[in-house]
C-alpha positions as CSV (number, residue, x, y, z in Angstrom):
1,X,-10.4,11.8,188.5
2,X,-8.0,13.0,185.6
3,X,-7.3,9.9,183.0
4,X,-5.1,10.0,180.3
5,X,-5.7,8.2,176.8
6,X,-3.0,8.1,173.4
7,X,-5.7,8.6,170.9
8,X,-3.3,6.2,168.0
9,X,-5.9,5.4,166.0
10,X,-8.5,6.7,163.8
11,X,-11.7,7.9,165.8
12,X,-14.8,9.5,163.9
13,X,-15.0,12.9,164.9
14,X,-18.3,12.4,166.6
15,X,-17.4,9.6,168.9
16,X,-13.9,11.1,169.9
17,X,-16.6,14.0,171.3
18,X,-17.8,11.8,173.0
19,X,-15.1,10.1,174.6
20,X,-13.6,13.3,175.1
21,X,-17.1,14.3,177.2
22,X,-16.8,11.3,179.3
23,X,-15.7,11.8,183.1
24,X,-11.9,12.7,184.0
25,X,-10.9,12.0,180.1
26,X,-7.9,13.7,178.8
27,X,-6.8,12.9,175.4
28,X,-3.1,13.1,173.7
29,X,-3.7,13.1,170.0
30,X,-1.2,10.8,168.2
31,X,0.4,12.9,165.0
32,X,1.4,11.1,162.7
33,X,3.1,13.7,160.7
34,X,5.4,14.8,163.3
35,X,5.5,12.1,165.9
36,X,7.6,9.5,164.0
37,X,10.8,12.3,163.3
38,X,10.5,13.8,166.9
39,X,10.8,10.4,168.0
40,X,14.2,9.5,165.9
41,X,15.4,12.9,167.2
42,X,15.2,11.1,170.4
43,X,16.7,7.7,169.6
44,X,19.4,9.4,166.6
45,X,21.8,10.7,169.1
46,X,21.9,7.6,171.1
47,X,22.3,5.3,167.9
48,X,25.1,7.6,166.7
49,X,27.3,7.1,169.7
50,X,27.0,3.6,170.0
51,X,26.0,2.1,166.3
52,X,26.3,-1.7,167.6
53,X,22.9,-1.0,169.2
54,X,19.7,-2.5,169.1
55,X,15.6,-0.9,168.8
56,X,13.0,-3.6,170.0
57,X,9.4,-2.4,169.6
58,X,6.9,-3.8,171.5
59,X,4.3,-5.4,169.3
60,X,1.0,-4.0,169.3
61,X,2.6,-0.6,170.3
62,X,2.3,2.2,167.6
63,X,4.0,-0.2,164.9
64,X,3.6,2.5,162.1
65,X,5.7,5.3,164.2
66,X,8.3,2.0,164.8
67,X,8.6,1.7,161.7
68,X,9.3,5.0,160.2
69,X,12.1,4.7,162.9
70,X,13.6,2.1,161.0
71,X,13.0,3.5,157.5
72,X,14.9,6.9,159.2
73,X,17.7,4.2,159.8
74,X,18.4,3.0,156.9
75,X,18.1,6.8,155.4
76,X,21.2,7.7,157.6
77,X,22.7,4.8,156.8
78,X,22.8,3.1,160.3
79,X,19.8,0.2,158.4
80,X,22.1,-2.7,158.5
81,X,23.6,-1.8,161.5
82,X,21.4,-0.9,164.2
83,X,18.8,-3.9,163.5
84,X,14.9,-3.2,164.6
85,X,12.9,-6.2,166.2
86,X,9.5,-6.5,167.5
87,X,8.9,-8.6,171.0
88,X,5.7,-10.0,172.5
89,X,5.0,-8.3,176.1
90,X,1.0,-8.3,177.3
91,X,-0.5,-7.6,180.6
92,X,-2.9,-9.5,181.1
93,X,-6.1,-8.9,182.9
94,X,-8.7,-11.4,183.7
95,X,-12.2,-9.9,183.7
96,X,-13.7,-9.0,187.0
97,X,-15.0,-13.0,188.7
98,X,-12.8,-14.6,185.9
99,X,-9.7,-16.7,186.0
100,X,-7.3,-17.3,183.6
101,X,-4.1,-20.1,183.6
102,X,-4.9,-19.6,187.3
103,X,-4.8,-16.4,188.1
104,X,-7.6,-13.9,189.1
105,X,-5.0,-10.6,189.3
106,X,-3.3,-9.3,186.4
107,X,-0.2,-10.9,185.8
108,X,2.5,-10.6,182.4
109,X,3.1,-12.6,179.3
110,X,7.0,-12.0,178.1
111,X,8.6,-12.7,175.2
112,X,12.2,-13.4,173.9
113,X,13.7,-10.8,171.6
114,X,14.9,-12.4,168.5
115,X,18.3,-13.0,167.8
116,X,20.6,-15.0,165.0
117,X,22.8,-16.0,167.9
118,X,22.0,-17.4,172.0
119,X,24.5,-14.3,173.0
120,X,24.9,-11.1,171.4
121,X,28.1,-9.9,173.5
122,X,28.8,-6.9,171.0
123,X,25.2,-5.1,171.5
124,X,26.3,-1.6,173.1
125,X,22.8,-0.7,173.7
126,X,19.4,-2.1,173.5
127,X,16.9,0.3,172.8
128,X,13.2,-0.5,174.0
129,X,10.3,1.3,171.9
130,X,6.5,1.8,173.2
131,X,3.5,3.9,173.0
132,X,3.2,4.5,176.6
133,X,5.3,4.3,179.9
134,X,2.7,4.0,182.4
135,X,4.3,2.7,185.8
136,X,7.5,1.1,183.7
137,X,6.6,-2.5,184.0
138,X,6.3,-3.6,180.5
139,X,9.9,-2.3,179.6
140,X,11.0,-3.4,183.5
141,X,10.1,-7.2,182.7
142,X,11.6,-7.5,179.3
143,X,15.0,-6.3,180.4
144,X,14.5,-8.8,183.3
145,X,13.7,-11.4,180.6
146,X,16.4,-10.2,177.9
147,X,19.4,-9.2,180.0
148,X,21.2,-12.1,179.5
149,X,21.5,-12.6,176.1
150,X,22.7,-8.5,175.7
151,X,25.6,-9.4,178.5
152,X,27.7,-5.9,177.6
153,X,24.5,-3.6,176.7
154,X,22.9,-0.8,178.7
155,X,19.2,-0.4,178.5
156,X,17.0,2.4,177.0
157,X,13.6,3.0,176.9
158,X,11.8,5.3,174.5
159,X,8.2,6.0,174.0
160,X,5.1,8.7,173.0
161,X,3.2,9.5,176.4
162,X,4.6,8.3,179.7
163,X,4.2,9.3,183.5
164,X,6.3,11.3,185.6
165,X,6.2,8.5,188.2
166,X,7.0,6.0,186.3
167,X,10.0,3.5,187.1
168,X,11.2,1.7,184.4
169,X,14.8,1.0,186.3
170,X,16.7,2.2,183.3
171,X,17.1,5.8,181.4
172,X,13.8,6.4,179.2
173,X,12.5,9.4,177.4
174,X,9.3,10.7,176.0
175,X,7.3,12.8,174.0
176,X,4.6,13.5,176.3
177,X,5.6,13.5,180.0
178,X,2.5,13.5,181.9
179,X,2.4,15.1,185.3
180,X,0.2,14.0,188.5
181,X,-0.4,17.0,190.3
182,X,-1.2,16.0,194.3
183,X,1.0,12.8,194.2
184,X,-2.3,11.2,192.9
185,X,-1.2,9.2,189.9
186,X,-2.7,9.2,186.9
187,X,-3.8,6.2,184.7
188,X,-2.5,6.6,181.1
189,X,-3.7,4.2,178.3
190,X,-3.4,4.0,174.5
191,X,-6.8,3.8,173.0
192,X,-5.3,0.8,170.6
193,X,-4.9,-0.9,173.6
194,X,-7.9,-0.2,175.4
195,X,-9.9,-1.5,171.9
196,X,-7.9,-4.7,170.9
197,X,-8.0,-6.0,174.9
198,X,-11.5,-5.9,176.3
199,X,-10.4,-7.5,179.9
200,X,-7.5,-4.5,180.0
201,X,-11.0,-2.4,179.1
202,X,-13.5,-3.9,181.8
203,X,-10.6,-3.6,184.2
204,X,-9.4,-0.7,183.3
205,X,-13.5,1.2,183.5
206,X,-14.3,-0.8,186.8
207,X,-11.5,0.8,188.5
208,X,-11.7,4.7,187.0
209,X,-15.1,5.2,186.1
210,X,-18.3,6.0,188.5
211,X,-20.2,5.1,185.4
212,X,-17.8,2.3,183.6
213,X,-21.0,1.3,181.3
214,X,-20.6,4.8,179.3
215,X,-17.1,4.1,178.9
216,X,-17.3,0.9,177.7
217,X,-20.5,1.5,175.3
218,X,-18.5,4.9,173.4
219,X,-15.3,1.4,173.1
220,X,-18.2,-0.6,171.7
221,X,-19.2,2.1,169.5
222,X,-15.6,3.1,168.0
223,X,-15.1,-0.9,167.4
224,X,-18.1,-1.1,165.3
225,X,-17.5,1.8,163.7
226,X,-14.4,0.1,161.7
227,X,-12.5,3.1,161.3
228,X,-10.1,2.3,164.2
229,X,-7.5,0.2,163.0
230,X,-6.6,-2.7,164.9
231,X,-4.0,-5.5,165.1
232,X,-5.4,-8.8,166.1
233,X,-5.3,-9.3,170.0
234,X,-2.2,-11.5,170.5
235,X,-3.9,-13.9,173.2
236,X,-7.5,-14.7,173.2
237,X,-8.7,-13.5,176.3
């Protein structure tokens, strides 16, 4: 079975062989050299039409690419106007016999984008950022959580790798569109993600792996190895 993982972080040569080696695994190298100005040649045109606009990354998503956005921004002049925001927004997974709040299937933390007012009637456009638009869900829930604060705004979504299939219920673009040949889809993953959550990992091998121990040792390995760097894990799970 063909999986997909956004290598966006630092992996020693040897153990991204070895991940590489592992059954089904494709992986999309993250380039930092190019991927940040092909991904404001995506957003630009957008932001130029409508300049009362607004870019909302999702925290823990591929920050550093986010933020070049915004320095690109202010270098055209849009900085103050068009302001750039992160949100929480976590799926998350209990590990396989575990509960947590409750719940034994995976279920979705939300959080409020930031604003200095409780309605923001002259936002044209938000724009959501993220690494990767798997089925669509985590943009899908914060427009459901959102929308009324943006009563006048469309909504965008904009991200590195995402899924043919996917279905965000809004216009989105990507870098890396990701076919699955057969109607079969296929499950696509940031490695950041996959390190930082290790019930999103479990789950994640248990359900794609014949052999989820490898996959999870080569995670162990790349942890140890320090050279992947992380972000905390916003909720201890």
């Amino acid at each position: 079975m063909r999986k997909v993982i956004l290598l966006d972080v630092p992996v020693p040569e040897r153990l991204e062989e070895q991940l590489a080696m592992l059954e089904g695994i494709e992986l999309i190298k993250y380039d930092g050299a190019r991927w940040p100005r092909m991904l404001w040649n995506l957003l630009s045109p957008h932001l130029l039409a409508l300049p009362d606009s607004l870019c909302v990354w999702v925290e823990g998503s591929g920050e550093d690419a986010w933020r070049l956005v915004e320095t690109h921004l202010h270098e055209t002049g849009l900085g103050n106007a068009v302001p750039v925001v992160g949100v929480f927004s976590k799926r998350i997974v209990p590990k396989p016999g575990q509960k947590i709040n409750g719940f034994r299937d995976p279920y979705w933390v939300v959080g409020e984008i930031p604003t200095p007012r409780f309605l923001m009637p002259q936002i044209q456009e938000v724009i959501l950022l993220d690494d990767v638009i798997s089925s669509g869900t985590t943009v899908r829930k914060l427009r459901e959580r959102n929308a009324w604060k943006f009563p006048n705004a469309t909504w965008r979504a904009v991200a590195c790798v995402g899924r043919a299939e996917a279905s965000p219920k809004m216009p989105w673009e990507v870098l890396h569109l990701v076919e699955s040949p057969g109607g079969k889809k296929v499950p696509i993953n940031s490695l950041s993600t996959l390190l930082r959550d290790r019930g999103i990992a479990e789950n994640y091998a248990q359900r794609n792996f014949s052999a989820p121990e490898h996959f999870l040792q080569v995670l162990s390995e790349i942890r140890s190895d320090g050279e992947a760097k992380l972000l905390p894990e916003n909720l201890d799970v």
